[in-house]
C-alpha positions as CSV (number, residue, x, y, z in Angstrom):
1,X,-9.0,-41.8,38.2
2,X,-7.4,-44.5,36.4
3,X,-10.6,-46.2,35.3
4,X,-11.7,-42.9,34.1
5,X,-8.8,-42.6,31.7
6,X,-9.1,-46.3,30.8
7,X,-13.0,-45.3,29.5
8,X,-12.6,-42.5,28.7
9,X,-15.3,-42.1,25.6
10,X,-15.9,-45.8,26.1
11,X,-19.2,-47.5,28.1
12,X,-18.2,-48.3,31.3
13,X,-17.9,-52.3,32.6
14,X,-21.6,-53.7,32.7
15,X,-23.7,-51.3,30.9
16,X,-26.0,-52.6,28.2
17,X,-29.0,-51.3,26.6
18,X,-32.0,-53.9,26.3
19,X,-29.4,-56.9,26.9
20,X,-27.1,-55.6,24.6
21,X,-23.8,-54.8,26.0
22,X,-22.2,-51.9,25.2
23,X,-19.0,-51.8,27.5
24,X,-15.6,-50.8,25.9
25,X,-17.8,-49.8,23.4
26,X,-17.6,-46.0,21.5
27,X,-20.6,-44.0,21.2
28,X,-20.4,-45.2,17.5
29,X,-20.0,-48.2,18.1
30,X,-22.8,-49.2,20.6
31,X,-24.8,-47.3,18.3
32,X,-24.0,-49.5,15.6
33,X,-24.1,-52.7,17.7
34,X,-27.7,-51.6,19.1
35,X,-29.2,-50.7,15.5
36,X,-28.0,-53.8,14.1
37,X,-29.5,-55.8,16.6
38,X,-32.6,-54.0,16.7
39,X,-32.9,-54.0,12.8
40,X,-34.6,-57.8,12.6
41,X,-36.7,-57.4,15.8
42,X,-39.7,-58.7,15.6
43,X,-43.1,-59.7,17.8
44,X,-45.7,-62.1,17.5
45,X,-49.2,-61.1,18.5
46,X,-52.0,-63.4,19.3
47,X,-55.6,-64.1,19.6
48,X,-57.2,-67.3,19.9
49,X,-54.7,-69.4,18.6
50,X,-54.6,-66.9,15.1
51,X,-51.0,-65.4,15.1
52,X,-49.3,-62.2,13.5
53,X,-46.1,-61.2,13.2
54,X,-44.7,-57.5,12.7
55,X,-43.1,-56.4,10.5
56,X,-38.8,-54.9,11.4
57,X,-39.5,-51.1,12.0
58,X,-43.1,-51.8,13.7
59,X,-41.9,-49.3,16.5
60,X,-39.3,-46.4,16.3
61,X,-36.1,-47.1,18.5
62,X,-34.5,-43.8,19.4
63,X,-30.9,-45.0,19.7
64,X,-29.4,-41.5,20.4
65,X,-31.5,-41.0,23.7
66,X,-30.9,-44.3,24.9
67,X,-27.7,-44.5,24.2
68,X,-27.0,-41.1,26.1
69,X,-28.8,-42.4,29.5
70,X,-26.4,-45.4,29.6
71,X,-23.3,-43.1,29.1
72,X,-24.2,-41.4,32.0
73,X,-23.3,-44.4,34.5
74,X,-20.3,-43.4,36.5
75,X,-19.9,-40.0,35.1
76,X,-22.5,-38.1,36.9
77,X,-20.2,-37.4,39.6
78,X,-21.9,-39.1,42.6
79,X,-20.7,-41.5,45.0
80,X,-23.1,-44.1,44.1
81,X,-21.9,-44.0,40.7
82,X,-17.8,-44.6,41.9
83,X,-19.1,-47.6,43.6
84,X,-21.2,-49.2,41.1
85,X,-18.5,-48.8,38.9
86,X,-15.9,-50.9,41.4
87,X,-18.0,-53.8,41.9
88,X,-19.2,-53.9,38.4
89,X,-22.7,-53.5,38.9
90,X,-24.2,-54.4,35.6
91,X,-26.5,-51.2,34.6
92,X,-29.5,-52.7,31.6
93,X,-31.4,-49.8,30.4
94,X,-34.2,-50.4,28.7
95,X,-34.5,-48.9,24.6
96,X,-36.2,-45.6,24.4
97,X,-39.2,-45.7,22.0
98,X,-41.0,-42.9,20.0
99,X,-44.7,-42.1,21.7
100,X,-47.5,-43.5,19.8
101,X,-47.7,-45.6,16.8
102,X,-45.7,-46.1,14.0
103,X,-47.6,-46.5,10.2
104,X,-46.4,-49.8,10.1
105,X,-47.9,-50.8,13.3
106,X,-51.3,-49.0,12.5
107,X,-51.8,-50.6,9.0
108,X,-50.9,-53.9,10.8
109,X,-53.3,-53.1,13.7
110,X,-56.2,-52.5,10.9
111,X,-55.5,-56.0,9.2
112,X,-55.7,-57.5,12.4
113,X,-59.0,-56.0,13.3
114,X,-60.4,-56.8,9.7
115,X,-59.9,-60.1,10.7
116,X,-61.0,-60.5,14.2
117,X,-63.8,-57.6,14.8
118,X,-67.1,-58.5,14.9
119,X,-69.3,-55.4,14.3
120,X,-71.6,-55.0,17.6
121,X,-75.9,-56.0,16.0
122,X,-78.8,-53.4,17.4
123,X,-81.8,-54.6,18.6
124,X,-84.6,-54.5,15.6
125,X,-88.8,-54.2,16.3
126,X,-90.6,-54.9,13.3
127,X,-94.0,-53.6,14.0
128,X,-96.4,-55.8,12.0
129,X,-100.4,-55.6,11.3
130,X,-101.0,-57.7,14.4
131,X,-97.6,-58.1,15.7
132,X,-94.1,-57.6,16.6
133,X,-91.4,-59.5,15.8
134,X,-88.2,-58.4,18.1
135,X,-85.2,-59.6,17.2
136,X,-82.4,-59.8,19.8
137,X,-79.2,-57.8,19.6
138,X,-75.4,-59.6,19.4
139,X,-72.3,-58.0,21.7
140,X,-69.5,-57.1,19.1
141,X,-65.9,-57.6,19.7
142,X,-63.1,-54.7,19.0
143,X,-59.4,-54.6,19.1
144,X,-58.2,-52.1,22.3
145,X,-55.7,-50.4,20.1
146,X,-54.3,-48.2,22.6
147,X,-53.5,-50.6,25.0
148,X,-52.3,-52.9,22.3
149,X,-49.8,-50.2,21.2
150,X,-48.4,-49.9,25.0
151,X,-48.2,-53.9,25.0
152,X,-46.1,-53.5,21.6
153,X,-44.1,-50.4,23.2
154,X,-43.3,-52.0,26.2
155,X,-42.2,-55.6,24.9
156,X,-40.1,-53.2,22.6
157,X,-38.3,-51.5,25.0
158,X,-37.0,-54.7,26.5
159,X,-36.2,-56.4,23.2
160,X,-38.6,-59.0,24.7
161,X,-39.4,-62.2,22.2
162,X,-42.6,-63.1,24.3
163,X,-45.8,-63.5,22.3
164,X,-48.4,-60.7,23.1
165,X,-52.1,-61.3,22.9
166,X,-54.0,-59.1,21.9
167,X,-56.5,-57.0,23.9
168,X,-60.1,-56.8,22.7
169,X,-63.0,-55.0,24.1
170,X,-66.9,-55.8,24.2
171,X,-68.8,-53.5,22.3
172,X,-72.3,-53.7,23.8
């Protein structure tokens, strides 16, 4: 009961939220600890040795909700949680994230593809007099934006500084 008055309002010993620790921390204060750090985040992304880099804000942190899971450590009235809580388990939870993408992210996603898409080419039959004259067809090459955006989401989560290639598809 001591350590409970001792927290009270406060994180609890080894919580933090993508690496950032929170304990002894107010709500107010994590929350300003966590958007401060999460203000300059940024990513690389990759593909054959070209490189971008986002842009602060590529992805919506939602602080609040994130912020809440990690309060919950050793208040949710279970044994587990008492025990953690004596040996000083530390508890990293990752960022929540808004779903989707974010306008920055899309209008970055489109410069990207401007510069590495390569439009797929049909097959063409000329019919001539006498002849015809077939001229093959070329694969084309497309960014896989969904899967992109879940690469982006998940390094985000994490506050991960890895580079993240890109995914592309072949367009037949």
């Amino acid at each position: 009961a001591l350590g409970r008055l001792l927290w009270h309002s406060k994180y609890y010993p080894g919580v933090a939220v993508a690496g950032i620790e929170i304990e002894g921390l107010t709500r107010e204060q994590a929350k300003q600890k966590i958007v401060d750090e999460t203000a300059n985040y940024k990513m690389t992304l990759t593909f054959n040795g070209s490189s971008w880099i986002t842009e602060s804000e590529v992805v919506k942190f939602e602080v609040d909700e994130s912020l809440n899971e990690a309060y919950r450590v050793g208040r949710r009235l279970k044994v587990a949680d008492y025990l953690l809580f004596l040996v000083n388990e530390p508890n990293n939870f990752e960022l929540r994230i808004a779903e989707g993408s974010s306008e920055r992210l899309n209008s970055l996603i489109s410069e990207i593809a401007s510069t590495i898409e390569i439009p797929a080419k049909e097959v063409t039959i000329n019919l001539g007099s006498k002849s015809a004259v077939v001229t093959n067809g070329e694969d084309g090459v497309r960014v896989d934006v969904a899967e992109l955006v879940s690469r982006v989401n998940r390094s985000a989560r994490t506050l991960d500084n890895k580079e993240i290639p890109i995914p592309t598809q072949i367009v037949k």
